[in-house]
C-alpha positions, 0 to 999 in steps of 0.5 A, spaced: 878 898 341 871 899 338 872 906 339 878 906 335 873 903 329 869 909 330 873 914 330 877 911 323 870 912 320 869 920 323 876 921 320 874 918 313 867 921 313 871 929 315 877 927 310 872 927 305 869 933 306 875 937 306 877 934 300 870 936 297 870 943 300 877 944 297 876 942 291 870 947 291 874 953 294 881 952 290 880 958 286 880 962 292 887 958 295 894 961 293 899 955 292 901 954 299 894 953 302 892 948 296 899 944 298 897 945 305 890 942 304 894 936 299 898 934 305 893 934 310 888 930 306 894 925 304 897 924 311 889 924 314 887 918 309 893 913 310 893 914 318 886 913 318 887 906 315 892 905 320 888 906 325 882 902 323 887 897 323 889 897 330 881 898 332 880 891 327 887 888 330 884 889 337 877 885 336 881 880 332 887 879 337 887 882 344 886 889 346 893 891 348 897 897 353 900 897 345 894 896 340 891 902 344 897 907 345 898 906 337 890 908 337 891 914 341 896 917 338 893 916 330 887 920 334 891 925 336 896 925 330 890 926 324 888 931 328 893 935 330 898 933 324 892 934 319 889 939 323 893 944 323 894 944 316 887 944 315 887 950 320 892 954 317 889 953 309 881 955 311 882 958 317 889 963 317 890 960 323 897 960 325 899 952 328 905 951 325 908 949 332 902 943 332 903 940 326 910 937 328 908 934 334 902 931 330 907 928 326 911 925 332 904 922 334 904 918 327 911 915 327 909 914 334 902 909 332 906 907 327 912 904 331 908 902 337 904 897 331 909 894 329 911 893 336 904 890 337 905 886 331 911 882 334 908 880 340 904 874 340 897 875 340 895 871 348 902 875 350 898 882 347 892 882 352 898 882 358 902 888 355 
């Protein structure tokens, strides 16, 4: 689950950067790209947490079938949920239809967090 671990730390790093470079452009945002961008860094920042700790949870429990679908879908939700905001906000880009199912993705990894906090940690390697 180390790989969980690295792609936490590259979320961060780029949420960062949007952040920064929002702030630098938003004079040349209307008020829906600047909500946009807000959602998107929000949603980013918090799922980013919750994947760095399904990564530390895999080191420190047992990898797991459910640690790692959790994993795989708070990778796919921050990119898809938060990029496609980022995509339609600096890029006019039209994603609406992907922002949903980022978001699906998310209460997913959330979900299946909880579903790896209810099982024993000698039980998690086997699931």
């Amino acid at each position: 689950m180390r790989w969980a671990i690295g792609v936490a730390a590259i979320s961060g790093a780029s949420a960062v950067v949007f952040g920064a470079v929002s702030a630098h452009i938003a004079g040349g945002l209307d008020v829906a790209q600047t909500g946009w961008i807000d959602t998107a860094l929000k949603y980013q920042i918090w799922n980013t947490l919750g994947l760095l700790a399904v990564g530390v949870l895999g080191q420190v429990w047992a990898s797991s079938r459910l640690l790692m679908i959790s994993a795989i879908a708070f990778a796919a939700g921050i990119l898809m949920f938060s990029g496609s905001l980022y995509g339609m906000a600096l890029a006019d880009i039209d994603l609406g239809i992907v922002t949903p199912a980022g978001g699906l993705c998310l209460i997913a990894a959330w979900l299946f967090l909880v579903l790896a906090s209810m099982v024993s940690p000698r039980k998690l390697n086997r699931l």
